[in-house]
N, C-alpha and C positions, 0 to 999 in steps of 0.2 A: 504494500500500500504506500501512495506518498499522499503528501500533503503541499499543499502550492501556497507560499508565503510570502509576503513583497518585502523586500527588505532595500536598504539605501545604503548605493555606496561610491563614496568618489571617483568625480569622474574619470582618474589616473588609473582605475580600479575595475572602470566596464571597459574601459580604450583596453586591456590587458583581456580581458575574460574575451572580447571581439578579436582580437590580436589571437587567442587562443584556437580560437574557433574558426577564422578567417585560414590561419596557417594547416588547420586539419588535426591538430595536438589535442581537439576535446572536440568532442558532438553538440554542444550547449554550453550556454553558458553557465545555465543548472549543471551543465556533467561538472566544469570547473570549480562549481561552491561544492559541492556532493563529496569531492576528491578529494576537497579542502577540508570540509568540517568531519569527512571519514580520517584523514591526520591524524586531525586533533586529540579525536577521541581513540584513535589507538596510541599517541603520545600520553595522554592522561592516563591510561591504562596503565602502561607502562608504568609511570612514573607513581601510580599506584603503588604495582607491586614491588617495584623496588624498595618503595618507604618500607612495605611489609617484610619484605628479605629483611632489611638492615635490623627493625625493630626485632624478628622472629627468627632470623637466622633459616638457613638451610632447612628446608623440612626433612629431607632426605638424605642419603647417602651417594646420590649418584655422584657429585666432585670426586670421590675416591675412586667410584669406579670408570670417568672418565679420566683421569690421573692413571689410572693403570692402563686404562685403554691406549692412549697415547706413547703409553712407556713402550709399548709391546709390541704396536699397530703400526706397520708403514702403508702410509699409501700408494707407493708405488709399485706395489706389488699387482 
């Protein structure tokens, strides 16, 4: 489902999303905010779980077993 919103943005800012679009790099100018505020929110995600690592620590043991994977493992094989 979407939802159709009008939002306001400088015009240095629609000249860019038309620029986008004109050159074939996005289907709309909607595809260009869509890719933008999908970012964001895998950026805050992120930056989420990180706070959580730091405060909680590893939940798991896999560092060790990628630590030995690496010790063992060539890729050029």
């Amino acid at each position: 489902m979407t939802t159709q919103i009008a939002v306001r943005l400088p015009d240095r800012m629609v000249r860019f999303l038309d620029r986008c679009v004109a050159e074939g790099t996005a289907a709309s100018r909607a595809a260009v905010v869509a890719d933008a505020v999908e970012r964001e929110m895998r950026r805050r995600a992120a930056e989420q779980d990180a706070d959580i690592l730091v405060r909680q620590g590893p939940a798991d043991y896999l560092d060790e077993l990628v630590d030995w994977s690496v010790a063992r493992v060539s890729l050029d094989e």
